[in-house]
N, C-alpha and C positions, 0 to 999 in steps of 0.2 A: 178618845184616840185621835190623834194629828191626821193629816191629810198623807202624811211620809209614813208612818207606823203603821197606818189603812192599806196602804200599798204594798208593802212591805206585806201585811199577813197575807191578804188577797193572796201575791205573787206563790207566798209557798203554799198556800193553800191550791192552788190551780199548778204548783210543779210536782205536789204528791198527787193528787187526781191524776193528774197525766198519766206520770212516772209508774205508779204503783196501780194495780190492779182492785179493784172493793173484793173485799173478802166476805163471805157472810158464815157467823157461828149455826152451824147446823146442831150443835149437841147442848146440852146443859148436865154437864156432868163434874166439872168444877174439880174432882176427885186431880191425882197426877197420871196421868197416861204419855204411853209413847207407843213406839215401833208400830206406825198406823199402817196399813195396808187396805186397797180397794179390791173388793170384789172380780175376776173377768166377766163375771155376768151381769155386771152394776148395781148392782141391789144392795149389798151388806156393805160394811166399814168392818175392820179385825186390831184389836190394838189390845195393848197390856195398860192393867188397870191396877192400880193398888187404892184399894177398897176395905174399908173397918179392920186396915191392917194387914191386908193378903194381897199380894199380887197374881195375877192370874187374867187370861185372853177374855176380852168380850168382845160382844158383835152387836152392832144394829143396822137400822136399814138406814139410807143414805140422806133421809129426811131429821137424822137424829133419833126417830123412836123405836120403841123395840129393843131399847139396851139390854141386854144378859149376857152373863158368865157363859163360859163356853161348856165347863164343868161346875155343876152347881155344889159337888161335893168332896172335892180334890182341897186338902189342907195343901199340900205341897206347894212350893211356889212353879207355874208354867208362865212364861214368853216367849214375845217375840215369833209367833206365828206368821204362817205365809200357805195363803189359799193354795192349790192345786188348780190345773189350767182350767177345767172342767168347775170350778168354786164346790165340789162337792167332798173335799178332806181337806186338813190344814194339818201341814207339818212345824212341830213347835218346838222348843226348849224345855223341857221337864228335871227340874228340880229335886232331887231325893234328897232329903233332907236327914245329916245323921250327925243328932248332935250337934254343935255351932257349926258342922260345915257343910256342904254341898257335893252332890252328884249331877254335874251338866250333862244331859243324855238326849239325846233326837227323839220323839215321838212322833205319830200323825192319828188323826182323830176323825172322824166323818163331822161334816160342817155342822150336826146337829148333836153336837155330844155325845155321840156312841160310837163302842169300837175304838174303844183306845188300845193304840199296840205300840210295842216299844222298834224302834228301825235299828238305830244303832245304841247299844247296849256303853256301857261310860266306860272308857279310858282315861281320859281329860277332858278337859271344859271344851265341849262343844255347843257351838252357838249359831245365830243367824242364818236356817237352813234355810234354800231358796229355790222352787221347784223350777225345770227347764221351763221353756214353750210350749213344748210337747210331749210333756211329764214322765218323760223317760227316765230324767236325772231329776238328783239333789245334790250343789252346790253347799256346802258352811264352812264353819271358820273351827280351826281345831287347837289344841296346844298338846295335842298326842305325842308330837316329836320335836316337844322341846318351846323351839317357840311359838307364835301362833301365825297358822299359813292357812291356805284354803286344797281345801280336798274336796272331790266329786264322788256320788255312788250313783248305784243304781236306783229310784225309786220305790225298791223293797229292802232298802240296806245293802248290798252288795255289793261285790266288785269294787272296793275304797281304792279311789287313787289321787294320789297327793297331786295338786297342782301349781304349788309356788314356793319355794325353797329362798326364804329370807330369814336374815334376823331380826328384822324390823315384824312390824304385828300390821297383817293383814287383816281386814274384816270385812262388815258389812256388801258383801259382794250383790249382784243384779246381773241376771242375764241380758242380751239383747232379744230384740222379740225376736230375731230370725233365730237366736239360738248358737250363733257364730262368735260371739264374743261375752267378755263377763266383765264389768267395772266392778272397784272397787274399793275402799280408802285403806291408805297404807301409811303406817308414817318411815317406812322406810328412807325417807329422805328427810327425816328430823320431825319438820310439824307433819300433821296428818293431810295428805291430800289425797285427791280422786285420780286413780289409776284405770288402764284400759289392758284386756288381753285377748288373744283368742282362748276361744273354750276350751284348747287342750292346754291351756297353760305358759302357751309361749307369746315373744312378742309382748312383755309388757311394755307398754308406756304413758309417764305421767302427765295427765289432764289439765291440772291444779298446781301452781307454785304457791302455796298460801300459806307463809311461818305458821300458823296460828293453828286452825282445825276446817277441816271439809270433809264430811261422813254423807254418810247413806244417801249414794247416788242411785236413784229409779230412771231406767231408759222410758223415754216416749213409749208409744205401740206404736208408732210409725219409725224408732229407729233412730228418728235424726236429733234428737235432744236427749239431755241427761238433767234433770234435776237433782239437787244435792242443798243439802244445810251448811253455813258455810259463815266462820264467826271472824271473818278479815275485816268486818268495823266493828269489832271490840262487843257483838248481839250475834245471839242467832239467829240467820237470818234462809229465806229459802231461795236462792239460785238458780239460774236455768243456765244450760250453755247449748253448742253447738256439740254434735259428738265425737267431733274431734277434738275440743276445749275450746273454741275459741267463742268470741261474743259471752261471755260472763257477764250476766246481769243479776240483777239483784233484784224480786219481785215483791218481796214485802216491805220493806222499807217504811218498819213499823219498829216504835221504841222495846216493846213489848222481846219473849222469845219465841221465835215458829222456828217448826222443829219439825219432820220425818213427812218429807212431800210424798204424794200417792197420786200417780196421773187417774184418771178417771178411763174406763178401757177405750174410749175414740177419742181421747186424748185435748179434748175440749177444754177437762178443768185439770185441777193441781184441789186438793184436799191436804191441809196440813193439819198436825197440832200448834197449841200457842193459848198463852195467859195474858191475852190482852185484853181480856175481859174479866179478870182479878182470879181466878180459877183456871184451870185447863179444859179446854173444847177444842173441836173439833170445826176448822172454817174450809171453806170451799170456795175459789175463787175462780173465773174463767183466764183462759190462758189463749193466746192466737199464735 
């Protein structure tokens, strides 16, 4: 190597250091997973696994070990899980299976696999349920009326009230911690980006101008950031902004994909997925 090419690595070697945060692989699980979720009591990881063929929720502890199925004997496919405030039920996506095609249906489950009961019974693909603050509600994504928009119930199924009247496709919705507003990606403005509202549904506005895609934004616990996955250099890659939008950075800034950020609950770290270690795991980066 020349004295000009030595330079040269150095230079990007000390501008990703800077730039980008060290990640460290907490899991060895190499399997494909997504839709990661942290614990509010910090202890567990929640994510969907597809495993010798089945997809379906596990949990471990945040050191990586301790991995299991959440139902050890459910054929049907379940994701997309999301604790309860208290970490002591997880409401999911459940799967009924008939024939080549599917039943998307809300379930919730007590965090140690028992007591599974059905919330809202299937009309249409419902997905991405997502419990309040103060577990009063459940926010998800519906195609009941047509296209797909976001609706709130009660946390025992009740009371359905539709919250966004588009024809673009809403999803992946996030409360904020006060409970006052809900982000969420939409491609209602062509590519998919991250949108803000209040909790009753009014007042949207968009976050994100990004042709490309920007999904699954998680607010801080303090409120003032949104994390979001976000493919505007051509990778997935995981994002932070202000919670108005503004200051969009880019924290991985890794060849690799990271995928589905999870703040840690005093908002320290950011936990992603990502195959940048030839398989899918689970990394854990501090965040300031």
């Amino acid at each position: 190597m020349n004295l000009l090419s030595g330079l040269i690595c150095c230079t990007v070697i000390s501008f990703f250091a800077h730039d980008a945060p060290m990640a460290v692989r907490v899991s060895k699980i190499r399997d494909f997973i997504q839709h990661l979720t942290w614990s509010p009591d910090g202890e567990r990881f929640l994510f969907t696994r597809i495993h010798a063929g089945k997809m379906g929720l596990w949990t471990m502890k945040i050191d990586g070990s301790d991995a299991k199925p959440l139902l050890t004997k459910k054929e049907q496919p379940h994701f997309d899980g999301h604790w309860s405030p208290d970490s002591k039920r997880i409401v999911f996506v459940n799967d009924i299976l008939q024939g080549t095609d599917g039943k998307l249906q809300l379930d919730v489950i007590n965090a140690d696999g028992s007591g599974q009961k059905n919330l809202l019974p299937h009309k249409a693909f419902d997905e991405a349920p997502r419990w309040s603050p103060d577990g009063k509600w459940i926010v998800f994504a519906s195609t009941r009326d047509k296209s797909q928009n976001l609706f709130v119930m009660d946390a025992d199924g009740k009371n359905l009230k539709r919250l966004t009247s588009h024809t673009g496709r809403d999803n992946s919705p996030c409360w904020s911690p006060d409970g006052k507003q809900i982000a969420f990606a939409s491609d209602r403005s062509k590519g998919f980006d991250i949108h803000v509202m209040n909790a009753d549904g009014s007042d949207v506005r968009r976050l994100t101008t990004n042709p490309r895609l920007d999904y699954w934004p998680v607010w801080s616990p303090d409120g003032k950031r949104i994390a979001f996955t976000s493919q505007r250099d051509n990778n997935y890659e995981i994002y932070v902004m202000n919670a108005d939008g503004s200051e969009q950075t880019n924290l991985t800034r890794h060849a690799a994909q990271d995928n589905f950020a999870a703040w840690s609950p005093d908002g320290s770290r950011l936990a992603f997925i990502s195959n940048r270690g030839g398989g899918y795991d689970v990394y854990v980066m501090d965040v300031k």
